[in-house]
N, C-alpha and C positions, 0 to 999 in steps of 0.2 A: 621365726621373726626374720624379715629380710635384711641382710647385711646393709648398714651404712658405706656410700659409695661417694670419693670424690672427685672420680672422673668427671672432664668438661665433656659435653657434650655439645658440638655443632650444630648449632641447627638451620647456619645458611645452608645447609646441603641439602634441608626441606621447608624451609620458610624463607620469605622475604622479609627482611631485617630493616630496609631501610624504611624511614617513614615516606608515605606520600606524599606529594608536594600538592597545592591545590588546585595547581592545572591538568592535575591526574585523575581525580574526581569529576572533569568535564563528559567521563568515558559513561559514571554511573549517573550524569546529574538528568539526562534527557526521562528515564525512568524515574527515577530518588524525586524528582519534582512535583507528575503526576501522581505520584501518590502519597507524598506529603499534602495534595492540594486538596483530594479526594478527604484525606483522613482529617481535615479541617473544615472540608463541607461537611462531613457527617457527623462534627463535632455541635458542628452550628446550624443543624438539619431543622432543625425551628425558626430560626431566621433566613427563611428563603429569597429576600427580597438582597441580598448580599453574594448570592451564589453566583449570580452571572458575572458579578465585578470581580470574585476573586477566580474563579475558572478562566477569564479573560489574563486578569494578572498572571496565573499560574503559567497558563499556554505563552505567555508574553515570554517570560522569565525561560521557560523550556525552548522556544523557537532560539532565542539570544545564546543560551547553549551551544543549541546544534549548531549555530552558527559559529561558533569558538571550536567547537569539537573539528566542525571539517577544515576550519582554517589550518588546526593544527594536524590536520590527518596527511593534508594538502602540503604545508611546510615540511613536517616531520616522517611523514610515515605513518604506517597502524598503530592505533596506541589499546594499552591494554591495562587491563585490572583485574588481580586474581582474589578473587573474594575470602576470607580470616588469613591472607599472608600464606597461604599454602603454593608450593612451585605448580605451577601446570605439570599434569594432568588432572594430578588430586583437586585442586580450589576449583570453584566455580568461577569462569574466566567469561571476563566481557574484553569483547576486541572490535575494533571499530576501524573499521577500513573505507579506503573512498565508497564503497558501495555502499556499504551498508549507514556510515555517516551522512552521507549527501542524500542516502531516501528518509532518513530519519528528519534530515532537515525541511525538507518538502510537505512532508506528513503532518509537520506541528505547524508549517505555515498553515494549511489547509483547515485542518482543526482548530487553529487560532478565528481564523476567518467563519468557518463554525460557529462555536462560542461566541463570538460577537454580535452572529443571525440570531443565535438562540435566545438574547436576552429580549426578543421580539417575536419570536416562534414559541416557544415555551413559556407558558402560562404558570401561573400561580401552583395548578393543581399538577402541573408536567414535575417543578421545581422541586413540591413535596412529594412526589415518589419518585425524586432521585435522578434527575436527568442529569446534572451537574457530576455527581460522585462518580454514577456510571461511565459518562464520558469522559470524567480525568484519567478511570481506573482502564478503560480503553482503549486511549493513549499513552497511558504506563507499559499495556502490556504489545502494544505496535514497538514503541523504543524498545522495549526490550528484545523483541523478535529480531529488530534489525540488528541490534549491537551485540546479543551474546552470543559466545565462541566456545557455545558447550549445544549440541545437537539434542539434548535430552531438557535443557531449559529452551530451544528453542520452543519443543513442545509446551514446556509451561508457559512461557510469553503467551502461545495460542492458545491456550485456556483461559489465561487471567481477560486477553481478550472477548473472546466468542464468551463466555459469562456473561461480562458486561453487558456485550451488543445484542443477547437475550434480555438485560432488564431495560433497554431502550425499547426494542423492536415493541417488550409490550405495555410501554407507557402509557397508559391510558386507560388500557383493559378494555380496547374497543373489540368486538367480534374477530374483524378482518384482520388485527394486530394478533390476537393470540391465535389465528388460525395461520396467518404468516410465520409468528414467530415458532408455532407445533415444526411446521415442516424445514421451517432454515433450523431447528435445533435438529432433529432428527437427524437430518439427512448432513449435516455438521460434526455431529459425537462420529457417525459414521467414518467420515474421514479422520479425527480424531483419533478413533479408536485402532484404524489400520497406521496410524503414522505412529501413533505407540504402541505397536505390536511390531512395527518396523523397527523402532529404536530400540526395541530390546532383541530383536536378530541383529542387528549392528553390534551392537555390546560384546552379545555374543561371540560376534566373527573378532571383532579386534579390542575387546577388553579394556574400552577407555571409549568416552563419550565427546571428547573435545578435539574439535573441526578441524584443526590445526595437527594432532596426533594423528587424527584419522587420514590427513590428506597426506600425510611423511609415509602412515605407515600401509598406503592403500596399494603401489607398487608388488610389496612384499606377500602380498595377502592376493593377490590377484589372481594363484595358482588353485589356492585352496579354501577360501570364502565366496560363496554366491552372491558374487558383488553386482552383476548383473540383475540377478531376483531383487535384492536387492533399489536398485536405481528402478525397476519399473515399480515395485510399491510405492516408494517413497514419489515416484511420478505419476501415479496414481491418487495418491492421498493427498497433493500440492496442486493436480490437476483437482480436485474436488475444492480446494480450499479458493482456488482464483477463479474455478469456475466455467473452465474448459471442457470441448466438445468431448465426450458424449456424459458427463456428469455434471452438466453449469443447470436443468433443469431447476436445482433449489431456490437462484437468484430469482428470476422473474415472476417466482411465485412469493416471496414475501420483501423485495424491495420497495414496492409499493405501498403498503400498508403502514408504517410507521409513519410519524412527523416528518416534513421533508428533510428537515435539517440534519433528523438520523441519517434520512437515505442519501444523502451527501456526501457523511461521512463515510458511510459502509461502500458507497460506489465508487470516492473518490481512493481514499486507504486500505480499505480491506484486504479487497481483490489483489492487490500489488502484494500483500503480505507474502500470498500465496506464492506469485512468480521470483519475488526475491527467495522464498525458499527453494523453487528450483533452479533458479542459477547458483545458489550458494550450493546446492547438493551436488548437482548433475556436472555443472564445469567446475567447482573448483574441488571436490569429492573425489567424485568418477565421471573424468573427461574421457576414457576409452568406453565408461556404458551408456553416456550422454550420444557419444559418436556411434556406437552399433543403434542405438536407439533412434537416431535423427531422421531417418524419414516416416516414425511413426509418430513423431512431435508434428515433422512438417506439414502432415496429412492432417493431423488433430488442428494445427492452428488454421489454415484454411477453413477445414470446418466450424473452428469457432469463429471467425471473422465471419462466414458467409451465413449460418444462422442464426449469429448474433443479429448481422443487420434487415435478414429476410423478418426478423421476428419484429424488430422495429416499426421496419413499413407497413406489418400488417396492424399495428394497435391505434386504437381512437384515446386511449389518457396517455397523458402528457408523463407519468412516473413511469409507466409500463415502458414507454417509448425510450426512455433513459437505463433503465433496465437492463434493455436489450443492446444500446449502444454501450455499456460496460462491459456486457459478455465478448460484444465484437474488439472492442480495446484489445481484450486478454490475448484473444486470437493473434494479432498483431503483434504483441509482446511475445508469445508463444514461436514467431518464427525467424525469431534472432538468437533463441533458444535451442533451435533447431539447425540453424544455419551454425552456430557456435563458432564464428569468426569472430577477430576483433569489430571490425567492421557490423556484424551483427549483432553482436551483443552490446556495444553503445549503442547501436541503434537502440536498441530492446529498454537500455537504462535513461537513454533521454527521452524515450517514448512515457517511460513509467514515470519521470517528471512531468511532463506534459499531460499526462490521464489525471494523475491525481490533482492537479489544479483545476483543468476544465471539464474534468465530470462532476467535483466538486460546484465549481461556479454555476453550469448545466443545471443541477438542481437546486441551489438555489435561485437561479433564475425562475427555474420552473414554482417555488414559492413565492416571488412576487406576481408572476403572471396569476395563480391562486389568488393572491390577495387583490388584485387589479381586476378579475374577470370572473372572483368566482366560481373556479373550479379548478378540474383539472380537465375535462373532456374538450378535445378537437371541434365537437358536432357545437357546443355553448360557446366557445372560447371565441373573442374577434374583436375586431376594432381598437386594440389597447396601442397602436401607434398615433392614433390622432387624439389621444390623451396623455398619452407619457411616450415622446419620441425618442426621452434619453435612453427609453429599457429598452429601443429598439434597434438602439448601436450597440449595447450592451449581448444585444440579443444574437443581432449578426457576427461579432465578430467571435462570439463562442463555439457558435455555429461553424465558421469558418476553420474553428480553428479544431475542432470536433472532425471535420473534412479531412483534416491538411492540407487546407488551402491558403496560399500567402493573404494578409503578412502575418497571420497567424503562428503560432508554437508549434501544430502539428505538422505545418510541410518539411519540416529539416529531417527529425527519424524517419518520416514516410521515405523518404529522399536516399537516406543511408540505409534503411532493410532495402529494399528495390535493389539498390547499385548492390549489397553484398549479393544480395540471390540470384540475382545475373554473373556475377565474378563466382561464385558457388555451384553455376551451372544450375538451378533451380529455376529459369524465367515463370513457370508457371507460379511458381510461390509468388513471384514480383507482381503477379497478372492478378493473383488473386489480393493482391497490397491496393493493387488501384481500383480494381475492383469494387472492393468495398471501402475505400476513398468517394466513388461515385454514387455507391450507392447510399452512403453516409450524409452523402449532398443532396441525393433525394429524400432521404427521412426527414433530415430537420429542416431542409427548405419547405416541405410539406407544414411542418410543421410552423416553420417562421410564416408562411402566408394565413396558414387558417387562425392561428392564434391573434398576430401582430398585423398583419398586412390587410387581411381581410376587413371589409365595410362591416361594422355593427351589424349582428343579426338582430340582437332585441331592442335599441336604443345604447343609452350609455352604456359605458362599463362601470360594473358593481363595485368601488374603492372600499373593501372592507377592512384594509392593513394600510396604514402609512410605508410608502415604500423606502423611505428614506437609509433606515441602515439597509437593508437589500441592496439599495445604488451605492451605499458606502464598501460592503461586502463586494459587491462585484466590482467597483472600480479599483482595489485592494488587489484584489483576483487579475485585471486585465492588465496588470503592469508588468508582470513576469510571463505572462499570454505575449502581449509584444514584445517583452526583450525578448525572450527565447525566441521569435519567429524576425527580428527586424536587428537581433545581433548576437547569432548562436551559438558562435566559436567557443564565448569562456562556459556555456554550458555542453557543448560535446567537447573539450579539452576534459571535462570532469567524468564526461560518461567515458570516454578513449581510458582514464585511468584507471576509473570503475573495473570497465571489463579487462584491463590488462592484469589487473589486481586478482581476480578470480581464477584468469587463465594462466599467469604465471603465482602460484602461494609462494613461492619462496620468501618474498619478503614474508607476508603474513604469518608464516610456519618461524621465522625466525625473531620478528619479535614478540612472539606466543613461547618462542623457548628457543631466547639466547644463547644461552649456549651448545653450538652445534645443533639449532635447530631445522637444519636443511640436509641432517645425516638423515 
């Protein structure tokens, strides 16, 4: 029988004591929302005519969040939360830093704006197998990819995600749906599978899971862990996930096929997942394997800009065409990655603001022009400017801004990757930035004439959808499209802290573990 004992026992030396206060909760609420919203549509999965109004409300309440979270990440610093009161390392720790904050904020505006299309895109029979649940439970697990500060729930975030976005992709149970969705799963676990056979050689090497441990203790370890092997799996399995050259092949096989409003989502959010996971790894991880590795980034992102947008020009449907202009995004994002300047990596963080709004808007544009004309095919599609001339401003300045051409969003990062790859000694990298800038101005201006600008081939055009929320979703969409291009300071002020935030942890590392967390 064990001795009665009445020694105290301390347990601030391994718990957190104090209570939370309820602006500390702002850290878990962008995730705790989405799936509080999800677990109350599948409560009320019979009443489908309620789901759009509260997935609207839910995204409303989580965007209003992010927006609190990064003021305070902005005013204060990274802020953090260790899951049952355990000290970091042990607790499951969310930390939320200007990057990771600020893309989380972008992501819900986007999927807000989503949800909104969807209550217009999705039908009765989309409702009842789940398009609401799926899509909250898909944005639970984006928040959470950006915000947690534990490498091994990263990987869970991308599970809870890629799940989901398999029972979207095959909502409907159309042929082309489950034949798209066969190979985005596939060729998805794939990467998967290598990113959690990486994280458990991490583990391995330094005996703790959490970003902030690993980035204090990755100096120390650098003589005798294969940090290098390392950094290329982990840039391997994040290069599959965003969909860079020479493993992006999955995207343009099954982005097409779903509802557009999926493909919105997955062109506008997804992809980005991917690239914030390799800026989170590679620069603020292993910036010395990031830098032995940079000219096979530089080379890879070239290639994906130039076959993203060569694949463009060659397609006649209108999803395809968009597709391929997300893979060329990547690529772009990919060479501030590469460049691993300050200078380059905001470029690369206001770039990824910018993708994720007007690839989003891009396809739903491309749903109203469906519902205006009929289709998706170039060879049918025409005349919907001398009927609807508003979706043809609408249409130009996405367009423009898809380019980066003023006064669009996209000329400002176009503008800062260029000047760092010149100041980096890369001009060819720069060459290949404009490059496919012009080439991006031949895809969709191709596209703007045969769609919109073109004379009617058949007579009218088919009005099978009111376009009414579409012009509300995109006029929502174009207002951060012109601020960002017509007043861009206060948004690269936030991408400058982004990437200062990665390349120097220190702050991060210390408040992940105050005390003496920069030993």
């Amino acid at each position: 029988m064990a001795a009665e004992t009445t020694e105290q026992i301390d347990l601030s030396a391994a718990m957190i004591l104090a209570p939370a206060t309820p602006a500390d909760w702002l850290v878990v609420a962008p995730v705790a929302i989405p799936i509080l919203t999800g677990a109350v549509l599948m409560m009320i999965r019979h009443q489908t005519r309620l789901h759009g109004a509260l997935a609207v409300t839910g995204l409303t309440v989580t965007f209003i969040c992010n927006v609190l979270l990064l003021m305070r990440v902005l005013g204060e610093g990274p802020q953090v939360m260790t899951m049952g009161r355990w000290l970091p390392p042990f607790g499951i720790t969310f930390a939320a830093d200007t990057l990771g904050a600020s893309l989380a904020l972008v992501a819900s505006l986007a999927a807000l704006i989503g949800a909104l299309y969807a209550t217009v895109d999705i039908g009765a029979v989309g409702r009842r197998y789940g398009f609401y649940p799926f899509m909250m439970l898909m944005m639970a697990g984006v928040g959470g990819s950006f915000l947690t500060g534990d490498i091994f729930n990263l990987y869970v975030w991308f599970e809870v995600f890629l799940i989901s976005s398999f029972g979207l992709l095959v909502l409907g149970s159309e042929k082309r749906q489950l034949d798209g969705a066969t190979k985005y799963a596939i060729l998805n676990l794939i990467g998967t599978t290598l990113f959690l056979a990486t994280v458990a050689m991490l583990y391995g090497a330094f005996g703790t899971l959490n970003m902030a441990d690993i980035a204090r203790k990755a100096d120390g370890l650098r003589d005798a862990a294969p940090l290098t092997t390392l950094a290329v799996l982990f840039l391997f399995a994040f290069g599959m996930k965003a969909a860079a050259f020479p493993v992006n092949f999955w995207l343009p096989a099954s982005y097409h096929t779903p509802r557009i409003v999926t493909a919105a989502l997955f062109g506008g959010i997804l992809t980005k997942v991917g690239v914030y996971g390799l800026l989170r790894v590679l620069v603020m991880l292993f910036p010395p394997e990031r830098e032995l590795l940079s000219g096979v980034i530089a080379w890879a992102a070239a290639a994906t800009m130039v076959v993203g947008i060569m694949g463009a020009l060659a397609q006649t449907d209108l999803r395809r065409v968009l597709g391929f202009v997300v893979i060329s995004s990547v690529g772009i994002m990919l060479a501030g990655l590469a460049l691993g300047t300050p200078g380059g990596l905001a470029g690369t963080i206001f770039y990824a603001f910018h993708s994720m709004i007007v690839l989003t808007a891009l396809y739903l544009l491309a749903g109203v022009v469906n519902g205006l004309g009929g289709g998706y095919s170039l060879r049918t599609l025409s005349g919907i400017y001398t009927s609807h001339p508003a979706m043809t401003v609408f249409a130009l300045l996405m367009m423009l801004a898809a380019a980066g051409l003023p006064p669009a969003s996209g000329l400002w990062p176009k503008i800062m990757l260029v000047r760092a790859s010149i100041e980096s000694g890369l001009p060819w990298l720069a060459f290949a930035i404009l490059a496919t800038g012009l080439l991006t101005t031949l895809a969709l201006g191709r596209v703007f004439i045969l769609t919109l600008w073109r004379p009617q081939v058949d007579g009218t055009a088919r009005v099978t959808v009111s376009p009414a929320t579409g012009y509300l979703a995109l006029l929502i969409l174009s207002i951060p499209v012109l601020f960002m291009g017509l007043y861009p300071q206060p948004v690269i002020s936030v991408a400058e802290s982004a990437a200062d935030g990665i390349l120097d942890a220190s702050t991060y590392i210390g408040t992940v573990f105050p005390e003496g967390g920069g030993q």
